[in-house]
GULODO-988115 format. One record per residue: residue number from 1; residue in one letter; x, y, z of N, C-alpha, C, O in turn. Coordinates in Angstrom, 1 decimal, always signed. Example, Ala and Ser with C-alpha at 12.3 -4.5 7.8 and 13.67 -1.06 7.14 Angstrom:
<k 1&r A&n_u +13.2&n_v -5.7&n_w +7.8&ca_u +12.3&ca_v -4.5&ca_w +7.8&c_u +13.2&c_v -3.3&c_w +7.8&o_u +14.2&o_v -3.3&o_w +8.5>
<k 2&r S&n_u +12.8&n_v -2.2&n_w +7.1&ca_u +13.7&ca_v -1.1&ca_w +7.1&c_u +12.9&c_v +0.0&c_w +7.9&o_u +13.4&o_v +1.1&o_w +8.0>
END
This chain:
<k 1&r X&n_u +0.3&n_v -12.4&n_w -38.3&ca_u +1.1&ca_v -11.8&ca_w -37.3&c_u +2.2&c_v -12.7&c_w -36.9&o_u +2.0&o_v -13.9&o_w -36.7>
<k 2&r X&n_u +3.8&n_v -12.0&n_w -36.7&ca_u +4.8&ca_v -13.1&ca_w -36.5&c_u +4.8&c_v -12.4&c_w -35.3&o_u +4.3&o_v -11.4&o_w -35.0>
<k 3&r X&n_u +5.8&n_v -13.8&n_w -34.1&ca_u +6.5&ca_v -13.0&ca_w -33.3&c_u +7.7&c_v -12.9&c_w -33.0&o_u +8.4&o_v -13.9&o_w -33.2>
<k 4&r X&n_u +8.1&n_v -12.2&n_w -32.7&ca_u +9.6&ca_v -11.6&ca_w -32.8&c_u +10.6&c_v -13.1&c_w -31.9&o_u +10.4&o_v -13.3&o_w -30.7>
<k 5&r X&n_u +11.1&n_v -13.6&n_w -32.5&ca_u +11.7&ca_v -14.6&ca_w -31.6&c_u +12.5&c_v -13.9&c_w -30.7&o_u +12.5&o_v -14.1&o_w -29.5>
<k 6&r X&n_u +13.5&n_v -12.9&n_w -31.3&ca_u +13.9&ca_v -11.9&ca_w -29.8&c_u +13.4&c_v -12.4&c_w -28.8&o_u +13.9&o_v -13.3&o_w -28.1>
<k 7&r X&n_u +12.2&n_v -11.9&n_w -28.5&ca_u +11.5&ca_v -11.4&ca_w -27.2&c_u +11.4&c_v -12.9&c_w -26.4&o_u +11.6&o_v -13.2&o_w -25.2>
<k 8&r X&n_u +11.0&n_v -13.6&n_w -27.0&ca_u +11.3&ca_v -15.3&ca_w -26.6&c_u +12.3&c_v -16.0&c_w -25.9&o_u +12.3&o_v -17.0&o_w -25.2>
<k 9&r X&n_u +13.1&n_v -14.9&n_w -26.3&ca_u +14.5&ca_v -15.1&ca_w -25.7&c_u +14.6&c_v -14.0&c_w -24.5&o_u +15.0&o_v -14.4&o_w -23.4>
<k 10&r X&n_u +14.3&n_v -12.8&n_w -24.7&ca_u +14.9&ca_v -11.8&ca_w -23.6&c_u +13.9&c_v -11.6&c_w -22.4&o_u +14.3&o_v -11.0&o_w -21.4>
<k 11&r X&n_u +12.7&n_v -12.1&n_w -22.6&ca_u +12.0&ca_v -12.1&ca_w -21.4&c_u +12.4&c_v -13.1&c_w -20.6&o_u +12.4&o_v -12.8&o_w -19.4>
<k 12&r X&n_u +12.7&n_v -14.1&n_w -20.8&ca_u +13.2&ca_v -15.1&ca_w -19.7&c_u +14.1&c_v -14.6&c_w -19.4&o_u +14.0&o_v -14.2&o_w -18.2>
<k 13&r X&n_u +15.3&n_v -14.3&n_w -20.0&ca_u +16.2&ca_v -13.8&ca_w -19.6&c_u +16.6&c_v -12.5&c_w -18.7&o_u +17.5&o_v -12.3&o_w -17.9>
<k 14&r X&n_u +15.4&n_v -11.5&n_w -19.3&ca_u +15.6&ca_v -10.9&ca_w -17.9&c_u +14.5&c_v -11.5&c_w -16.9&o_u +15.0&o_v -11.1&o_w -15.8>
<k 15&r X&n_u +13.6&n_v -12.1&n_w -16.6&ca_u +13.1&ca_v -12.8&ca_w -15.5&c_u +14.2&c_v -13.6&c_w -14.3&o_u +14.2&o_v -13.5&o_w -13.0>
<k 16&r X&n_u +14.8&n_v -14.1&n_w -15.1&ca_u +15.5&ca_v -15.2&ca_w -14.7&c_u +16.7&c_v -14.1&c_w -13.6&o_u +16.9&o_v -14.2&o_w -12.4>
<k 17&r X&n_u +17.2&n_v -12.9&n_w -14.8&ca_u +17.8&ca_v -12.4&ca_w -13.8&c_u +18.1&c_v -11.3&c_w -13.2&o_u +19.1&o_v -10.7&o_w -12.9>
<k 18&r X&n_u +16.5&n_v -11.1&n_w -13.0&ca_u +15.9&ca_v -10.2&ca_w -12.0&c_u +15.9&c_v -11.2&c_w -10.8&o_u +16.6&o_v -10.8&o_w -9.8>
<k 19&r X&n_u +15.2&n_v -12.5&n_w -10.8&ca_u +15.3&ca_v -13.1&ca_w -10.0&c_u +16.9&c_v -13.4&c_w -9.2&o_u +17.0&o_v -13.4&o_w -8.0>
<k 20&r X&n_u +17.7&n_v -13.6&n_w -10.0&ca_u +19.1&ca_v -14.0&ca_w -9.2&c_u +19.5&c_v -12.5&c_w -8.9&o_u +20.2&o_v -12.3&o_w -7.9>
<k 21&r X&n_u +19.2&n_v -11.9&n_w -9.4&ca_u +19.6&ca_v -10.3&ca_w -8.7&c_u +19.3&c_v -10.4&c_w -7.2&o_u +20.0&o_v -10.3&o_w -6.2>
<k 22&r X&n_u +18.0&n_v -10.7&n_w -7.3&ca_u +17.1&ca_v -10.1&ca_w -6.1&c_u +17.5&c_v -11.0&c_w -4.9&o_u +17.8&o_v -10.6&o_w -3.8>
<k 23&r X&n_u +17.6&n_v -12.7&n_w -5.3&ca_u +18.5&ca_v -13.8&ca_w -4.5&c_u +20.0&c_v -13.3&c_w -4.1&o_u +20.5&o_v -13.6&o_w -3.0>
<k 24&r X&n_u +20.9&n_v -12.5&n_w -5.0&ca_u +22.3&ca_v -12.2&ca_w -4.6&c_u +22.1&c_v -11.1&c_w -3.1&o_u +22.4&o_v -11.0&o_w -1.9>
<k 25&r X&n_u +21.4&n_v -10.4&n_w -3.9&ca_u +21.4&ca_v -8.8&ca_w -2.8&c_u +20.7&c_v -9.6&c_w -1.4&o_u +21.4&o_v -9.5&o_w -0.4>
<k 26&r X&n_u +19.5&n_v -10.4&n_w -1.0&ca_u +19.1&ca_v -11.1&ca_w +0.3&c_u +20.5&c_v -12.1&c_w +0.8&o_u +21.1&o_v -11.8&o_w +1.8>
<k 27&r X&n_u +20.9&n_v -13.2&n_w -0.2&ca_u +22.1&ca_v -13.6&ca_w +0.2&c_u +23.3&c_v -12.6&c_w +1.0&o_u +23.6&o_v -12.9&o_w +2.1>
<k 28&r X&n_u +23.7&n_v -11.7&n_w +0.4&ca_u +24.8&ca_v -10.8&ca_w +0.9&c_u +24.4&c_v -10.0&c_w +2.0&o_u +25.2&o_v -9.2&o_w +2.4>
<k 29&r X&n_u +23.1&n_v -10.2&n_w +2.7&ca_u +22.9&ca_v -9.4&ca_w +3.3&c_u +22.0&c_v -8.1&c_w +3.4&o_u +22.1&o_v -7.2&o_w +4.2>
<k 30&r X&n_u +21.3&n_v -8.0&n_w +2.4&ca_u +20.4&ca_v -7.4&ca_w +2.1&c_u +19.0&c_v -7.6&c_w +3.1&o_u +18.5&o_v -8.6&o_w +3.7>
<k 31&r X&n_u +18.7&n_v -6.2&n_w +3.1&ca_u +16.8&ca_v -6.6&ca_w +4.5&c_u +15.8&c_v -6.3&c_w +3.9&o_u +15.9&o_v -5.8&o_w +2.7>
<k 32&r X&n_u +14.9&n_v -6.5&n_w +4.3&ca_u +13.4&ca_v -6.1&ca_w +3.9&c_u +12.8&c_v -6.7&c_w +4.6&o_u +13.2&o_v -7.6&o_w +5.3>
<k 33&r X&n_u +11.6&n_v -6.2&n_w +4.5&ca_u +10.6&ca_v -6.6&ca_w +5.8&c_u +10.2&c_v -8.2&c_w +6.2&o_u +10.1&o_v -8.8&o_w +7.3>
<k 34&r X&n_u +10.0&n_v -8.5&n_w +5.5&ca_u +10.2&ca_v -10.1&ca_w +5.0&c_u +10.8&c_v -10.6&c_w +4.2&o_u +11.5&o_v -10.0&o_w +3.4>
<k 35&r X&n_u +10.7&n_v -12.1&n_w +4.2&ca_u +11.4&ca_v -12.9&ca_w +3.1&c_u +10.5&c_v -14.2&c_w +2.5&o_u +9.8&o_v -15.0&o_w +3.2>
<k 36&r X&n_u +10.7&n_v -14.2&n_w +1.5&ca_u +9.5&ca_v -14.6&ca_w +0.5&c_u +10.9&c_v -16.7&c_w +0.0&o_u +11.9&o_v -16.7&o_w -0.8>
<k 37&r X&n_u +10.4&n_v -17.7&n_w +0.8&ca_u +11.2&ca_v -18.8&ca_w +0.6&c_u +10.2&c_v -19.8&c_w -0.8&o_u +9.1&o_v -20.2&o_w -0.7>
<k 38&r X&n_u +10.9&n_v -19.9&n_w -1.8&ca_u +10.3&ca_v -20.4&ca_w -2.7&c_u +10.5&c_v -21.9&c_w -2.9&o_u +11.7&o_v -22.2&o_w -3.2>
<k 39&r X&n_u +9.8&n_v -22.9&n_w -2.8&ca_u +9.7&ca_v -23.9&ca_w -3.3&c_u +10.3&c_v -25.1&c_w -2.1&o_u +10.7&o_v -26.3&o_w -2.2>
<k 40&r X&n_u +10.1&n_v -24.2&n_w -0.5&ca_u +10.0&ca_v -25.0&ca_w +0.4&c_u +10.2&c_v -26.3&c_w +0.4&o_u +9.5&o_v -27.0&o_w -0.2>
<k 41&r X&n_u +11.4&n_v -27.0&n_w +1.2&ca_u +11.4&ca_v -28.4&ca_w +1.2&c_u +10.6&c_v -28.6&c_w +2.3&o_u +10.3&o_v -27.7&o_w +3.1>
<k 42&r X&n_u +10.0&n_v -30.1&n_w +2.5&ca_u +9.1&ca_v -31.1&ca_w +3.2&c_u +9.9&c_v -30.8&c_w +5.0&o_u +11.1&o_v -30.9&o_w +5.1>
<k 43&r X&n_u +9.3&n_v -30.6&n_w +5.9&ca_u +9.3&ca_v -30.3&ca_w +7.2&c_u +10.1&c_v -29.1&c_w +7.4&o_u +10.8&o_v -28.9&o_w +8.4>
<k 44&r X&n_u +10.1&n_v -28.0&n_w +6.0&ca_u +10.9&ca_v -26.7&ca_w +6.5&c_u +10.2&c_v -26.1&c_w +7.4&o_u +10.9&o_v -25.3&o_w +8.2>
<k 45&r X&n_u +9.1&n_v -26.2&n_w +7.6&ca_u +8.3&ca_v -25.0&ca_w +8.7&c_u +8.9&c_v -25.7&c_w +10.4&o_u +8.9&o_v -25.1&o_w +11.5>
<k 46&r X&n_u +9.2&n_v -26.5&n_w +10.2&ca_u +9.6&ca_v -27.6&ca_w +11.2&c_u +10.8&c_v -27.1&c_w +12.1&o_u +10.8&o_v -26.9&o_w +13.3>
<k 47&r X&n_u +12.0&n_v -26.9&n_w +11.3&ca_u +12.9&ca_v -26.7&ca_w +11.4&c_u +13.4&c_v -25.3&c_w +11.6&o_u +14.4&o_v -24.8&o_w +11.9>
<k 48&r X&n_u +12.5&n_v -24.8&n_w +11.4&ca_u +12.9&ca_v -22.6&ca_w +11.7&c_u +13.2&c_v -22.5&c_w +13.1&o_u +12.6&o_v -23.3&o_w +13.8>
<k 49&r X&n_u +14.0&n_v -21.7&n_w +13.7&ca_u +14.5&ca_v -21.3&ca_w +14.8&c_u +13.4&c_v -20.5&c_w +15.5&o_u +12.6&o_v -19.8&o_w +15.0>
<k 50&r X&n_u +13.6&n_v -20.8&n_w +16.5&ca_u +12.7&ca_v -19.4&ca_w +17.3&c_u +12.5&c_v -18.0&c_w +16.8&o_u +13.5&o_v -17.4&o_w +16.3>
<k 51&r X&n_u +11.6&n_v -17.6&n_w +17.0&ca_u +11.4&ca_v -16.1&ca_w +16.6&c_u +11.3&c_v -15.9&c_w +15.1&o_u +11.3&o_v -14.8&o_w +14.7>
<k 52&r X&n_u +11.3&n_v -16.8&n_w +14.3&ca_u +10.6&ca_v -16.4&ca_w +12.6&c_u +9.1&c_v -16.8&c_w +12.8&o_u +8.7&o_v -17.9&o_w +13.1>
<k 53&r X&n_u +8.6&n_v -16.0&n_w +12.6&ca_u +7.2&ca_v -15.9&ca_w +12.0&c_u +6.7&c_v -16.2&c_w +10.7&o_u +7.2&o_v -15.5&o_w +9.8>
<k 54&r X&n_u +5.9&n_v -17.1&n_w +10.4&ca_u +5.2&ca_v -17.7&ca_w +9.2&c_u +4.1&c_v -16.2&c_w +8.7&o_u +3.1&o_v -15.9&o_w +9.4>
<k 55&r X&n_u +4.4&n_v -15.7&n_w +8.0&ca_u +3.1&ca_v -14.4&ca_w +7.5&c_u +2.2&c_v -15.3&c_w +6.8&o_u +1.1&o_v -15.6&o_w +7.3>
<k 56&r X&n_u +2.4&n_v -15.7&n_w +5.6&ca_u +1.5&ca_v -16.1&ca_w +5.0&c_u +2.4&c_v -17.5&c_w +3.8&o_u +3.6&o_v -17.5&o_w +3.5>
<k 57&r X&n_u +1.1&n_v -18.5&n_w +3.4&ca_u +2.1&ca_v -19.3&ca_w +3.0&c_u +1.2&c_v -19.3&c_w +1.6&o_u +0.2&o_v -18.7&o_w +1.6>
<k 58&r X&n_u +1.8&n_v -20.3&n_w +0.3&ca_u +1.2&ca_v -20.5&ca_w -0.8&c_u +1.4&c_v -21.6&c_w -1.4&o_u +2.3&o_v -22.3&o_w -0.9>
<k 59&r X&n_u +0.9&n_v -22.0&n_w -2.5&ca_u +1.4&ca_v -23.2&ca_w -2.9&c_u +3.0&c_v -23.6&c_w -3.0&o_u +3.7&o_v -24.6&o_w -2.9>
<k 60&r X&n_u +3.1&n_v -22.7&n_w -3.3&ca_u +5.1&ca_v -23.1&ca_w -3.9&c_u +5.8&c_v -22.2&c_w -2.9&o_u +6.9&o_v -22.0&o_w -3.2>
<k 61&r X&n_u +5.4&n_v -21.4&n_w -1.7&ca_u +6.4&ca_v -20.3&ca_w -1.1&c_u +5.8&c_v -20.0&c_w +0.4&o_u +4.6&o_v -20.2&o_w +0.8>
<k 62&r X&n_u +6.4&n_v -19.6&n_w +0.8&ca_u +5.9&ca_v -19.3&ca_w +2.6&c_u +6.7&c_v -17.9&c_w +2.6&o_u +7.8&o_v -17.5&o_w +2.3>
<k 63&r X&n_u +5.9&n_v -17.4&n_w +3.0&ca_u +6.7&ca_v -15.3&ca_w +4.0&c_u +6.8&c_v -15.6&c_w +5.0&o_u +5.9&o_v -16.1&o_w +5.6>
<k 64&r X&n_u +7.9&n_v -15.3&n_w +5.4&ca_u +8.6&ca_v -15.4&ca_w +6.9&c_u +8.7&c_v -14.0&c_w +7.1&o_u +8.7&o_v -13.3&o_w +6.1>
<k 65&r X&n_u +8.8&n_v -13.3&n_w +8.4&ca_u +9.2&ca_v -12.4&ca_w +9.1&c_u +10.8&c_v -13.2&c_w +10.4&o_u +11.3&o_v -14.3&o_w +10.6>
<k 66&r X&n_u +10.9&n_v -12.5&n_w +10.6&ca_u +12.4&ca_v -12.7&ca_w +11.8&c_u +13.4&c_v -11.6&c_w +12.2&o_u +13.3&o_v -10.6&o_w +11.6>
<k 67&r X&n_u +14.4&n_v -11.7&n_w +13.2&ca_u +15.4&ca_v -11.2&ca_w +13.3&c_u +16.2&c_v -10.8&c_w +12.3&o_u +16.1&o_v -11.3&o_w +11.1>
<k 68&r X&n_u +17.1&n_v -10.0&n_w +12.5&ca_u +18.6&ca_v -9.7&ca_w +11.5&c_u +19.3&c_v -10.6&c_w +10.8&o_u +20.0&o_v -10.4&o_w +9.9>
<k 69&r X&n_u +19.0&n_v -12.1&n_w +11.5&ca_u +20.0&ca_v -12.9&ca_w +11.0&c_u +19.1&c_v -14.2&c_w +9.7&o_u +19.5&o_v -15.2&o_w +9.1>
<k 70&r X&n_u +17.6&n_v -13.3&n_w +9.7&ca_u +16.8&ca_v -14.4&ca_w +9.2&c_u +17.1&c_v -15.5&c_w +7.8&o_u +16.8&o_v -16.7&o_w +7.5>
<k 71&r X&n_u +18.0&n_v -14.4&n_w +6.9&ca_u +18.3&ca_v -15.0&ca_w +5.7&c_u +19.1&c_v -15.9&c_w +6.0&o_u +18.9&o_v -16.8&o_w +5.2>
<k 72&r X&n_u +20.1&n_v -16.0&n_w +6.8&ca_u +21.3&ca_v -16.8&ca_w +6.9&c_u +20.3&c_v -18.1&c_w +7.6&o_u +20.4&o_v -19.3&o_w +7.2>
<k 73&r X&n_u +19.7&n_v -17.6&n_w +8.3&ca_u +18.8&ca_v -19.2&ca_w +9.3&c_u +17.4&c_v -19.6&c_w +8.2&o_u +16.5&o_v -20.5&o_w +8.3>
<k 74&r X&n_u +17.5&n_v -18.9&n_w +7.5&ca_u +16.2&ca_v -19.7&ca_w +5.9&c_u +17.4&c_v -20.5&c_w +5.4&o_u +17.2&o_v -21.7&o_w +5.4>
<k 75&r X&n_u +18.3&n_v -20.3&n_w +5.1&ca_u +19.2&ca_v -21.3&ca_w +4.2&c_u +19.6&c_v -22.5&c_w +5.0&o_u +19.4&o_v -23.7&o_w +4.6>
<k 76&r X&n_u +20.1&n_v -22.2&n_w +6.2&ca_u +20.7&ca_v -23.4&ca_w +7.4&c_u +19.3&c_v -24.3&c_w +7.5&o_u +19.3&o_v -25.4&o_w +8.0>
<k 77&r X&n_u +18.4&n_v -23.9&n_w +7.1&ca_u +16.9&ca_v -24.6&ca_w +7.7&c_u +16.3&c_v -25.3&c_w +6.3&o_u +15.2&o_v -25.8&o_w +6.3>
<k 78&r X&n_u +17.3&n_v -25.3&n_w +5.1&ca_u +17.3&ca_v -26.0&ca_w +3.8&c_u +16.4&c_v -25.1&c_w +3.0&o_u +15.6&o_v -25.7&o_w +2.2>
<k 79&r X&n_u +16.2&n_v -23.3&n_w +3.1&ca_u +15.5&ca_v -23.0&ca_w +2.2&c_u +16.7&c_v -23.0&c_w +0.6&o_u +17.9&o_v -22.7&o_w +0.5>
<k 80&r X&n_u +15.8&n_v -23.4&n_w -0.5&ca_u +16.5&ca_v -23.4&ca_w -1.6&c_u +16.7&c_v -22.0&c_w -2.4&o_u +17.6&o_v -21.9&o_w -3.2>
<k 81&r X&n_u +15.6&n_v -20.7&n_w -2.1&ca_u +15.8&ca_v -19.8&ca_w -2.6&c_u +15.0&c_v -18.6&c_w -1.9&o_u +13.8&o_v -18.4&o_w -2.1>
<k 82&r X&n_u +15.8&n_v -17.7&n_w -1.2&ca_u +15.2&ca_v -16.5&ca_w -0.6&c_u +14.9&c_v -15.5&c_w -1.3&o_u +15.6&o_v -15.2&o_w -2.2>
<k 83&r X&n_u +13.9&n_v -14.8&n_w -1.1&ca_u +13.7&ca_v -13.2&ca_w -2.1&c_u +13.4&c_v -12.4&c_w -1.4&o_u +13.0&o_v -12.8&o_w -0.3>
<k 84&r X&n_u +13.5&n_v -11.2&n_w -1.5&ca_u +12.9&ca_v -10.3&ca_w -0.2&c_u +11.4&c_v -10.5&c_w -0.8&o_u +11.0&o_v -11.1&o_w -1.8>
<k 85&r X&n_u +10.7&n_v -9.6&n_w +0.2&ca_u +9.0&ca_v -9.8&ca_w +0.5&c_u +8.7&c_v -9.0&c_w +1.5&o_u +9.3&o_v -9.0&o_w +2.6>
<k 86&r X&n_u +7.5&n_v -8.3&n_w +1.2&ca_u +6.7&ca_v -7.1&ca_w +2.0&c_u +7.4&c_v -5.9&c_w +1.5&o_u +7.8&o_v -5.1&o_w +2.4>
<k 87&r X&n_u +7.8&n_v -5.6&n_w +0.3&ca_u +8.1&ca_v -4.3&ca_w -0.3&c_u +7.0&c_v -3.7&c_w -0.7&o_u +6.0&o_v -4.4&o_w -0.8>
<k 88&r X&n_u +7.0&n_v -2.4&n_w -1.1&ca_u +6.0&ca_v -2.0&ca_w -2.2&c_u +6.4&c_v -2.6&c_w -3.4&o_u +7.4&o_v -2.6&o_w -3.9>
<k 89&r X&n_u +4.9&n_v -3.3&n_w -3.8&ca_u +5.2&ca_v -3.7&ca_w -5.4&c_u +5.0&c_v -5.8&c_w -5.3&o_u +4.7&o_v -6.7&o_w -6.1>
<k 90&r X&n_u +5.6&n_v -5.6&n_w -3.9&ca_u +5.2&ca_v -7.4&ca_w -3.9&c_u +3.9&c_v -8.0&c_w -3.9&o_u +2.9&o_v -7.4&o_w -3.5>
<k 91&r X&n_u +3.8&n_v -9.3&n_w -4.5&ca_u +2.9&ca_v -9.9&ca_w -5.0&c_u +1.8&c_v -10.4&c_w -3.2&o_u +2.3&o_v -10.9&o_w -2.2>
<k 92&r X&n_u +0.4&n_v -10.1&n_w -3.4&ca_u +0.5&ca_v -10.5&ca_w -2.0&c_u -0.1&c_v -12.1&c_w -2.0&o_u -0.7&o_v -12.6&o_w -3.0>
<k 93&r X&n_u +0.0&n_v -12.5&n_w -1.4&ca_u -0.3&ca_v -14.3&ca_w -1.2&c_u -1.6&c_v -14.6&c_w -0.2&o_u -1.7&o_v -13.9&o_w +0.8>
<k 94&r X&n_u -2.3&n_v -15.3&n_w -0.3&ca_u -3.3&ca_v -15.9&ca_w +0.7&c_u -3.0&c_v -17.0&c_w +1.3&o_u -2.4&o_v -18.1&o_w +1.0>
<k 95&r X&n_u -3.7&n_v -16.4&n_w +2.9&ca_u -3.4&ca_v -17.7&ca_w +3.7&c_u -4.1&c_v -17.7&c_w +4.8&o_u -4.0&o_v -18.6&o_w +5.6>
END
């Protein structure tokens, strides 16, 4: 059995940009019930503004809940990459 080197190639690739899709649309302003911050820097939980809620956290990622303005105050607060979270279909986390 061979494997198609294609596919070696195009699953990352669309991984990769599903993921920047999903990063563009929360950056611009995009909502969803939460937001899913991946790969948290050291005293981020520290620094969040009033009124974001911690949902649930994981090894590499924390769900936040907040206001309207939450995506813009995850970035100011050194998040390196927002996703939306709490859609149907999202991965759920323990905590």
């Amino acid at each position: 059995m061979t494997i198609d080197w294609r596919w070696l190639v195009a699953v990352p690739l669309v991984a990769v940009g599903w993921i920047g899709v999903l990063a563009l649309v929360m950056r611009l302003g995009g909502e969803a019930p939460a937001a899913l911050v991946m790969f948290p820097p050291d005293g981020f939980l520290r620094s969040l503004p009033d009124g974001v809620a911690v949902v649930s956290a994981g090894p590499v990622s924390v769900t936040l809940q907040g206001d309207k303005g939450l995506v813009a105050a995850l970035y100011a607060a050194g998040a390196p990459l927002v996703l939306p979270a709490g859609l149907t279909g999202c991965l759920p986390q323990t905590g």
